[in-house]
C-alpha positions as CSV (number, residue, x, y, z in Angstrom):
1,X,357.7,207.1,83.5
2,X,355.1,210.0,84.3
3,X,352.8,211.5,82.1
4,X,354.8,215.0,82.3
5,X,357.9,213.5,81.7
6,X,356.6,211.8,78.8
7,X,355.0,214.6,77.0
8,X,358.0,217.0,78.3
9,X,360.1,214.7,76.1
10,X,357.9,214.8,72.7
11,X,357.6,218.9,72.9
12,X,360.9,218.4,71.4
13,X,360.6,217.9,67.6
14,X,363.6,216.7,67.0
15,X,362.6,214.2,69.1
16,X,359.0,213.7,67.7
17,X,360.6,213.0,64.4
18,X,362.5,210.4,65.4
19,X,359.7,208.7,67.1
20,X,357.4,209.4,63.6
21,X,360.6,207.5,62.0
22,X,360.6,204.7,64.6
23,X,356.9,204.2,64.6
24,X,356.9,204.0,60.6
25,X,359.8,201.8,60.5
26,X,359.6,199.3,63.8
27,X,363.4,199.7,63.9
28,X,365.7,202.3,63.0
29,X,369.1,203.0,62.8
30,X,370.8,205.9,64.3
31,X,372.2,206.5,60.7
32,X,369.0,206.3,58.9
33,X,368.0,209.0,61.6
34,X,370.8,211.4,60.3
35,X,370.3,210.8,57.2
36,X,366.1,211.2,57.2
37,X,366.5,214.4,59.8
38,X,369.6,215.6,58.4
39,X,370.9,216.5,61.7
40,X,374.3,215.3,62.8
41,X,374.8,212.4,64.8
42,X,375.8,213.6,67.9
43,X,372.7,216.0,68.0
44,X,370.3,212.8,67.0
45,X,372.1,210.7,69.8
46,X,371.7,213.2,72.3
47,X,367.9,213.3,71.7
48,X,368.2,209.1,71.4
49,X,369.3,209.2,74.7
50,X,366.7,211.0,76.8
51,X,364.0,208.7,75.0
52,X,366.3,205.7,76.1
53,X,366.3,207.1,79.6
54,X,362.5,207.8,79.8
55,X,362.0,204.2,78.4
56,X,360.1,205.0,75.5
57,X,363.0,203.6,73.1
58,X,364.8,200.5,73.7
59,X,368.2,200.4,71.6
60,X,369.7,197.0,70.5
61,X,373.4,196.7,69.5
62,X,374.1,194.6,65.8
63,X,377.5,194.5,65.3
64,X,379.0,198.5,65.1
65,X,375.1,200.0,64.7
66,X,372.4,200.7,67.2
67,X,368.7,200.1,66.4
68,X,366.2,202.0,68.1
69,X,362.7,200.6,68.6
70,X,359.6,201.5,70.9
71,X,359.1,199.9,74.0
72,X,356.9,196.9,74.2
73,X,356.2,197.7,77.4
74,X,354.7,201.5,77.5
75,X,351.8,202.0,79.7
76,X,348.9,202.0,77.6
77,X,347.6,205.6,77.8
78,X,351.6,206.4,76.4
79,X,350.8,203.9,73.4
80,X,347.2,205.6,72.9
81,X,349.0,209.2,72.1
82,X,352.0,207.7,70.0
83,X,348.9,206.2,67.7
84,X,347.4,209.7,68.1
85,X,350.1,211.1,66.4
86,X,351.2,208.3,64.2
87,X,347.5,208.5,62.9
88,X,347.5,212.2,62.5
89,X,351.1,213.3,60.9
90,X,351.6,212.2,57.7
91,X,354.5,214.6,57.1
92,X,356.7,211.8,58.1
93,X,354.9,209.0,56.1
94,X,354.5,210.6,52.9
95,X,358.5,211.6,53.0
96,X,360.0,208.7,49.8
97,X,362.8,207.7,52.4
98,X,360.4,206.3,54.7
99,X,358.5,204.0,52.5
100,X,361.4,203.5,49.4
101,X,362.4,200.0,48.9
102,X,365.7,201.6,48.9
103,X,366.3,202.1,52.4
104,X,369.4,203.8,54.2
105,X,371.9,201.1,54.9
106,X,374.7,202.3,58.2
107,X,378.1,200.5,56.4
């Protein structure tokens, strides 16, 4: 991954919301993403994809859902600006679906 790739991909907010959701939530579901971003899932899997492709999500199949996660394995400079903005948007954080001890569940 290059550094203009990378921030190419989070001009997209779509696509910085999910990552917000991901970084508050270690591992999210595509259909908690629909249902936080209220975006269909075809839209929300298209975005999923080209952070899948540039490595910054890694997806895990469980059963019929996919969970996304970050990558362990982002160069460090690519970790320091996801804190950046983890640290500095609490529009994501301070939304009750994100920190509810009711949480979306994909059935």
């Amino acid at each position: 991954m290059n550094q203009t790739d990378f921030f190419k991909c989070l001009s997209d907010p779509t696509r910085l919301n999910i990552l917000e959701l991901v970084m508050a939530k270690q591992s999210v579901c595509v259909c908690e993403l629909t249902e936080q971003l209220q975006l269909s899932q075809p839209k929300i899997s298209r975005h999923l994809a080209l952070l899948r492709n540039l490595s910054i999500l890694f997806d895990q199949r469980q059963g019929q859902w996919v969970y996304y996660r970050l990558n362990p394995n982002l160069p460090e400079w690519a970790n320091d600006v996801l804190n950046i903005i983890s640290n500095q948007n609490d529009d994501i954080m301070n939304n009750p679906l994100v920190h509810s001890s009711i949480s979306v569940h994909c059935e």
